[in-house]
N, C-alpha and C positions, 0 to 999 in steps of 0.2 A: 719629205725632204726638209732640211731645217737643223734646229740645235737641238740635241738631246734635251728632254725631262729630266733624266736622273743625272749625267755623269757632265762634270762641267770640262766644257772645250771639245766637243766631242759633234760633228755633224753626220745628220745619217742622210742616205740617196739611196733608196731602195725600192721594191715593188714594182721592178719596169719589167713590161712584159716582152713581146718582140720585139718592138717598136725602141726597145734602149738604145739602139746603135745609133736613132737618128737624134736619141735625146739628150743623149752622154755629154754632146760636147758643150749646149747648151746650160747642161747641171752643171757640169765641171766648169764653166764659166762664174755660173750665178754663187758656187760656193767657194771657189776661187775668191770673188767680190766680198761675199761672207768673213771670210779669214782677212783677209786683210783692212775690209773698209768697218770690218762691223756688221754690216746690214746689206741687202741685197738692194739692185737699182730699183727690181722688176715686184713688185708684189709676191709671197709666193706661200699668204697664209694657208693657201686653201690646198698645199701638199703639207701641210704641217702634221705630224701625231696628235698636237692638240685636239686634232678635227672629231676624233676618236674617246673624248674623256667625259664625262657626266653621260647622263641614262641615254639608251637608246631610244627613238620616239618611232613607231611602226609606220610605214607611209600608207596614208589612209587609203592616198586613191588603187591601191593594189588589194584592200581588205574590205572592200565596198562591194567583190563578186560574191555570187551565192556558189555554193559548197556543192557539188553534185555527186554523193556516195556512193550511187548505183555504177557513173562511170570510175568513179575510183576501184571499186571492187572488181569491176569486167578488166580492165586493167592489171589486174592484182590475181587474176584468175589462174589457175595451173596451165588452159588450154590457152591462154593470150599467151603464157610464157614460153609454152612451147613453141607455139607461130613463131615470135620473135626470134627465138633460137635457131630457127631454119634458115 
């Protein structure tokens, strides 16, 4: 949510998932606000595309688990697959 990067005059509100209906009228406020005053009341950097620009950094505490191959493969196996299919 916010002003576009590349196209001037241009705001986007997008990525809502179920939940839009309850969130619409509040966007539709805050960019309301946007057009006309310039700037929003409410803070709202942290729906910005900005958020999304220079390198990605891997969150550590989710690559800190060890790797267990043996279950990966029993998983991956033709007879798990068929289980699953049934």
């Amino acid at each position: 949510m916010g002003w576009s990067l590349t196209t001037k005059n241009l705001l986007h509100a997008y990525g809502f998932c179920g939940h839009g209906f309850q969130l619409s009228p509040g966007v539709g406020y805050t960019l309301a606000e946007m057009i006309d005053e310039g700037k929003p009341r409410i803070p709202i950097d942290a729906f910005s595309i900005g958020r999304f620009a220079g390198e990605v950094q891997p969150d550590r505490e989710r690559l800190t688990g060890e790797f267990d191959a043996s279950l990966a493969s029993a998983a991956m196996s033709p007879s798990a697959t068929q289980t699953a299919q049934r």
